[in-house]
TIRO-475507 format. One line per field, with one value per residue (C-alpha): residue number from 1; y, z, x. Coordinates in Angstrom, 3 decimals. Layout:
% TIRO-475507
i <- (NUM_...)
north <- (Y_...)
up <- (Z_...)
east <- (X_...)
//
This chain:
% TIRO-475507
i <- (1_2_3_4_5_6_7_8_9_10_11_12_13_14_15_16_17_18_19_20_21_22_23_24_25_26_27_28_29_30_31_32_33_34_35_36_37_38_39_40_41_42_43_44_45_46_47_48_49_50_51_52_53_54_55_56_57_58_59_60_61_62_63_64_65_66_67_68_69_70_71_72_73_74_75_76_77_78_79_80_81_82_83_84_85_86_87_88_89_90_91_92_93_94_95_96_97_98_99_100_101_102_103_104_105_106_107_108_109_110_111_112_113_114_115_116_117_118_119_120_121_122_123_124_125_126_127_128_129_130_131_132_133_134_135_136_137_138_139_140_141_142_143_144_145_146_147_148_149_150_151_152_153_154_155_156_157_158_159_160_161_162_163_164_165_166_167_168_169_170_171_172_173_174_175_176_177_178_179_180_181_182_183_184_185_186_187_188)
north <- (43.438_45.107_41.637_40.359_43.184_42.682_39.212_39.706_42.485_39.891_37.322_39.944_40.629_37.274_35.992_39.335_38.269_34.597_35.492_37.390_35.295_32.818_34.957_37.466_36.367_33.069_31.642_28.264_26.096_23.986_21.659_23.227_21.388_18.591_19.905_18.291_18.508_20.370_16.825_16.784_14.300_14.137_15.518_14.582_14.100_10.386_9.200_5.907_4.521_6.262_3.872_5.130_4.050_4.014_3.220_1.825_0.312_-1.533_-2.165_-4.025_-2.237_-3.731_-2.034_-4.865_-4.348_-6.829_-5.720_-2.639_-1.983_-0.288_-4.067_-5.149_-2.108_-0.678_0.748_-0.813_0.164_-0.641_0.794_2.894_1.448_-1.457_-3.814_-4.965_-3.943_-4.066_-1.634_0.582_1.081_1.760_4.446_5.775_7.111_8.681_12.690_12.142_14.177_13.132_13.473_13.648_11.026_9.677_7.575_5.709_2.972_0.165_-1.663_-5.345_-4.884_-2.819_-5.055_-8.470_-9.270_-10.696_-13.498_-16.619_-19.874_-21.194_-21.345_-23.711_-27.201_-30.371_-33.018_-36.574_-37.040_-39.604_-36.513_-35.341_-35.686_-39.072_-38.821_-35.386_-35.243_-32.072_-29.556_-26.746_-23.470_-25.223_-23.208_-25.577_-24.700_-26.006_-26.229_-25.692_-27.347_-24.211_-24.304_-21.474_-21.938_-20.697_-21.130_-22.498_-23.188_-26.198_-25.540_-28.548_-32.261_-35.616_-39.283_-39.606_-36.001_-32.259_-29.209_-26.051_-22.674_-20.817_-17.146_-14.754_-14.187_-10.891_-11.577_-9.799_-7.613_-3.620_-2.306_0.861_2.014_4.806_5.584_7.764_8.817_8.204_8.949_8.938_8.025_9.685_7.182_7.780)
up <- (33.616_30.544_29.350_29.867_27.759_24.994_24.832_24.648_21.938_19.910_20.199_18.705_16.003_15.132_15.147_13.087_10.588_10.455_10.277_7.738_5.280_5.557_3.403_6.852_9.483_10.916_10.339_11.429_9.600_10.810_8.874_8.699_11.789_10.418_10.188_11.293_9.424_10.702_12.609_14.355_11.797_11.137_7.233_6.297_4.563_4.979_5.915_6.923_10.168_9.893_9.646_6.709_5.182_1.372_-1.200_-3.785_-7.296_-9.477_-13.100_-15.611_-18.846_-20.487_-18.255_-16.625_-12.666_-10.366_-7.034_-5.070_-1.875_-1.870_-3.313_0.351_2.034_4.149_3.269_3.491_6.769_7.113_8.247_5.602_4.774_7.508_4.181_4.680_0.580_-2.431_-2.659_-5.257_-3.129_-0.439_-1.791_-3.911_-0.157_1.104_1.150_0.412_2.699_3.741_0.729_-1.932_-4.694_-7.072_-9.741_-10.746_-13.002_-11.124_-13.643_-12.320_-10.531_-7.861_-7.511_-7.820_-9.229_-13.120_-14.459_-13.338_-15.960_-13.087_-10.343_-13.175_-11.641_-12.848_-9.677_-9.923_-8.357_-5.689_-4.213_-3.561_-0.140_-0.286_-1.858_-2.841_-6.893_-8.446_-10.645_-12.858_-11.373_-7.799_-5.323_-3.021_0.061_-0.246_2.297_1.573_3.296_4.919_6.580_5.119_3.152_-0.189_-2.464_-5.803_-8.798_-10.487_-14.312_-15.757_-14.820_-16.171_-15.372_-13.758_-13.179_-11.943_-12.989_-10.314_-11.070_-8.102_-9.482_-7.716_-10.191_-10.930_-11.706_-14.925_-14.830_-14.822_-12.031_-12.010_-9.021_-8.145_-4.393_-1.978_1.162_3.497_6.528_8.495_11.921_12.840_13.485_16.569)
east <- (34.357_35.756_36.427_32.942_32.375_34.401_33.593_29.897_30.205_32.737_30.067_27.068_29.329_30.146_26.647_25.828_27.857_27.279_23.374_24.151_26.404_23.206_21.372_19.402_17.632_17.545_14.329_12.404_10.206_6.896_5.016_1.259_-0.881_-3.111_-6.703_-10.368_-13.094_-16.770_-17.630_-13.909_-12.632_-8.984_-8.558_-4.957_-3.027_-2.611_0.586_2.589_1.397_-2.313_-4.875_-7.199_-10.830_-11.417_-14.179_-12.478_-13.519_-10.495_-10.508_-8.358_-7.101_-9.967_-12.486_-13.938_-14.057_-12.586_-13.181_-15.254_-15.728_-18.933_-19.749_-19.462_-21.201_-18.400_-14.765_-11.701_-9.824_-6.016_-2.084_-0.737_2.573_2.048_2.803_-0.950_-1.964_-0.249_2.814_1.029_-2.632_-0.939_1.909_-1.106_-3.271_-0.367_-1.181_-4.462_-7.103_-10.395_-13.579_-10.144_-10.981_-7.938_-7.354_-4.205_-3.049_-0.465_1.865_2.381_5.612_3.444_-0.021_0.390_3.893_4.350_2.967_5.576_5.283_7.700_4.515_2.628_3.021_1.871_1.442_0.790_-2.840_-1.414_0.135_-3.082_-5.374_-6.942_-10.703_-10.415_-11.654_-10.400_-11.939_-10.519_-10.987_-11.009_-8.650_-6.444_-4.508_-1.293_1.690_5.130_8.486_9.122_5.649_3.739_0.876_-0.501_-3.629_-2.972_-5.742_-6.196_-5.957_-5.990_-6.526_-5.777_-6.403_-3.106_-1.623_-3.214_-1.759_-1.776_-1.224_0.144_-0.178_-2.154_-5.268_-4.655_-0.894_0.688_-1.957_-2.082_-4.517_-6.597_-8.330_-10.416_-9.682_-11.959_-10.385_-13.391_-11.858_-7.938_-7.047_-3.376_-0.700_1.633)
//
C-alpha cells in the first residue's frame, strides 16, 4: 500500500511539474462552431468540400465585363476546391460567410493560364470535316490523339489553309471579380 502511495504522489508531482514547465495549465483548443443565419442557413466560412452559391460579376483591367451571373438569373453553385473553377475563384470563397461580398484581381497564372503562340495552328482545309466552310470567330470542337476534346477558334482562313487558335478566350488576361457569398452548404 505504501507503495501505491508513493507512486501516485511521484506521479502528481511529476505531472505538476511538467504542467508547469509548459508555461501553467494545460489547456485545449476548439475551432468556434459554424453558425446559421435567422432562416437556419449555414453562414461559414466557406471551406474545401462545401458546396457554395455566388453572384458574381468579372471584369478585365480595362473595365469591360465579361461574365455575371445575375446575367443568367440564378448564382453559380459548385465544390469549393473540387477543381470545378479556376484556381483563383475558387481559393478566393474560401472563409467567406454568407451576405460577405469581395473583390479580387487574378493574374493569369490563376484564371485561364498565359497566352501560348504554341496553341496557334495553321491546318490545311482538307483536314477539315467534309462540307464544313469556316468562318473567323467560329468555335470548332476538335479531338486530340489522346481522345479528349477541346474547342479551338478559327482566326484566320485562306483558300488552301485555316488557322485555329486553341487559347481559352480569356487567356493572358488579368481577372477581377466581385464575389457575393449567397449561400454555403457544409461539406462532410
Amino acid at each position: 500500500m505504501k507503495v501505491t502511495r508513493l507512486l501516485l504522489v511521484f506521479t502528481l508531482i511529476v505531472t505538476s511539474v511538467l504542467i508547469a514547465s509548459c508555461g501553467g495549465e494545460a489547456t485545449t483548443t476548439t475551432e468556434p462552431e459554424p453558425t446559421t443565419t435567422e432562416t437556419g442557413q449555414f453562414s461559414g466560412p466557406a471551406k474545401a468540400g462545401d458546396t457554395v452559391a455566388v453572384h458574381y460579376i468579372g471584369t478585365l483591367d480595362d473595365g469591360t465585363k465579361f461574365d455575371a451571373s445575375r446575367d443568367r438569373g440564378q448564382p453559380l453553385s459548385f465544390t469549393v476546391g473540387a477543381g470545378q473553377m479556376i484556381l483563383g475563384f475558387d481559393n478566393a470563397v474560401v472563409g467567406m460567410k454568407v451576405g460577405e461580398t469581395k473583390t479580387v484581381t487574378l493574374p493569369p497564372e490563376e484564371a485561364y493560364g498565359p497566352y501560348l503562340e504554341e496553341l496557334v495552328v495553321t491546318l490545311s482545309r482538307s483536314q477539315l470535316e467534309e462540307g464544313l466552310e469556316p468562318f473567323i470567330g467560329q468555335q470548332l470542337i476538335m479531338s486530340q490523339p489522346d481522345g479528349q476534346v477541346g474547342y479551338v477558334t478559327v482566326v484566320a482562313i485562306t483558300e488552301t489553309d485555316i488557322t485555329i487558335d486553341a487559347n481559352h478566350e480569356l487567356a493572358g488576361e488579368a481577372l477581377t471579380f466581385e464575389i457575393e457569398m449567397v449561400s454555403i452548404e457544409p461539406g462532410e
